[in-house]
TORKEKE-731572 format. One line per 3 residues: their letters; for each residue x, y, z of N, C-alpha, C. Coordinates in pm, whole numbers, plus 50000, padded with zeros to 5 digits. Atoms other than C-alpha are relative to their C-alpha. Layout:
% residues N
a	X/Y/Z/X/Y/Z/X/Y/Z; ...
This chain:
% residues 70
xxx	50085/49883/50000/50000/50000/50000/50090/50124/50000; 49940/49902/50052/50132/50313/49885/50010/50094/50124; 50004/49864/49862/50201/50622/50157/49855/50079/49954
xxx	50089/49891/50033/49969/50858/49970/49866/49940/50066; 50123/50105/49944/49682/50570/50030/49990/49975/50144; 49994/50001/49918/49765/50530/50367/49953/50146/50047
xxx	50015/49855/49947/49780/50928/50463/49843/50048/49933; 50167/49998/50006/49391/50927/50271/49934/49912/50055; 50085/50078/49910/49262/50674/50467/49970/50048/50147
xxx	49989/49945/49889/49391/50811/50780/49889/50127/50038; 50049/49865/50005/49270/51132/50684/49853/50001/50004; 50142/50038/50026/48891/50980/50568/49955/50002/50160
xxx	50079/50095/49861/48895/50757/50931/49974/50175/50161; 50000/49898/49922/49007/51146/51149/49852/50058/49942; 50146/49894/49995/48720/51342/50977/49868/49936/50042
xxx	50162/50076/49992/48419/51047/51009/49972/49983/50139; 49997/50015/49788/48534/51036/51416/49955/50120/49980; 50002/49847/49956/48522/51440/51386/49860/50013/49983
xxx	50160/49982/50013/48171/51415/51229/49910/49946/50074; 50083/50050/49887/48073/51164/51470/49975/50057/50163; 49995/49939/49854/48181/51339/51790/49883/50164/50000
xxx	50068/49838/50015/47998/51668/51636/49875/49937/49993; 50191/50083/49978/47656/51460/51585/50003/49995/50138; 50058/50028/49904/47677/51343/51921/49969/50142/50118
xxx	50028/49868/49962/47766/51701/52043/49827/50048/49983; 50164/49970/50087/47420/51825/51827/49929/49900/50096; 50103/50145/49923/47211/51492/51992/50006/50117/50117
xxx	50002/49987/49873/47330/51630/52333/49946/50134/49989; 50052/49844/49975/47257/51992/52288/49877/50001/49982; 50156/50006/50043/46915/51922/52098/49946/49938/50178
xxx	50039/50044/49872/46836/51704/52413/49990/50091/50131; 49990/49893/49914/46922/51977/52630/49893/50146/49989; 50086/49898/50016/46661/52198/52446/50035/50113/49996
xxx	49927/49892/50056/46904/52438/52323/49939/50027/49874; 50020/49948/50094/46803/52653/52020/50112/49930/49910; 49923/50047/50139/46914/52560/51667/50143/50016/50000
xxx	49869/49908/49978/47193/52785/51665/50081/49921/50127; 49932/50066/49935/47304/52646/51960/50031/49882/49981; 49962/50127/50089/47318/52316/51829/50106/49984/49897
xxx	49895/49930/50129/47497/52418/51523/50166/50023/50072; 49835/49970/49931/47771/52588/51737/50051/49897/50060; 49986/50163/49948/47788/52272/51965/50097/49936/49894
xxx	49940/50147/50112/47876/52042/51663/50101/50108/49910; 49886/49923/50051/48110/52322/51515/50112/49975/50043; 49895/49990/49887/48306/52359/51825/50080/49903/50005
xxx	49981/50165/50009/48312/51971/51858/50081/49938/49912; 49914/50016/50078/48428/51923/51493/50088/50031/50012; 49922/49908/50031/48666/52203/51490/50153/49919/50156
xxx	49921/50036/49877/48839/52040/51852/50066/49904/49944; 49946/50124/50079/48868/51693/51714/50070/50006/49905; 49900/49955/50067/49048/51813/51444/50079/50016/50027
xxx	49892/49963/49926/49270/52013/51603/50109/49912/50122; 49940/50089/49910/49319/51724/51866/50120/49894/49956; 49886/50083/50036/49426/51492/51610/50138/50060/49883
xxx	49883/49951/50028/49657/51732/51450/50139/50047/50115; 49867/49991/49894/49862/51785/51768/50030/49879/50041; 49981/50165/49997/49865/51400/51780/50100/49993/49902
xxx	49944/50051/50172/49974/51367/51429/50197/50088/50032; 49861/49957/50039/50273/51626/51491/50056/49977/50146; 49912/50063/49893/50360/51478/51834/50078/49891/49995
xxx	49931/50139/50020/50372/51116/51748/50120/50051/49856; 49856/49925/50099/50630/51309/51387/50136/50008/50073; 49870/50011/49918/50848/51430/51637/50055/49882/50058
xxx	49917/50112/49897/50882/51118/51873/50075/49919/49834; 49937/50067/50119/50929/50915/51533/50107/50016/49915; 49859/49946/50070/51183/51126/51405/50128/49998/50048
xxx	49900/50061/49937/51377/51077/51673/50039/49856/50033; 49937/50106/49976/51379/50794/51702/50065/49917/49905; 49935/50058/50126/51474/50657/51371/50123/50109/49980
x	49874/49916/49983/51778/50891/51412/50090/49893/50076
């Protein structure tokens, strides 16, 4: 399997967690009887974290790996 194929898979499996954690965000807020809008922002926030979470993953585990194959 090729790198490129690997680094789009990866990439597919991070966003379908990010979309899932932002649904469940949305679920919980709707449940909570928050306005639309609030909902919306909820599952924004949510996406926008998870993202960000697994990009400081992605360039943590870079570093350790780089050193260590040194």
């Amino acid at each position: 399997m090729s790198v490129i194929a690997i680094v789009l898979l990866a990439t597919a499996i991070v966003v379908v967690i990010a979309l899932l954690a932002a649904a469940g965000a949305a679920t919980l807020a709707h449940f909570d009887g928050a306005t639309w809008a609030t909902v919306v922002t909820r599952a924004a926030i949510t996406f926008a974290a998870v993202l960000a979470l697994a990009a400081a993953l992605t360039t943590a585990f870079a570093e350790t790996l780089t050193d260590i194959t040194r």
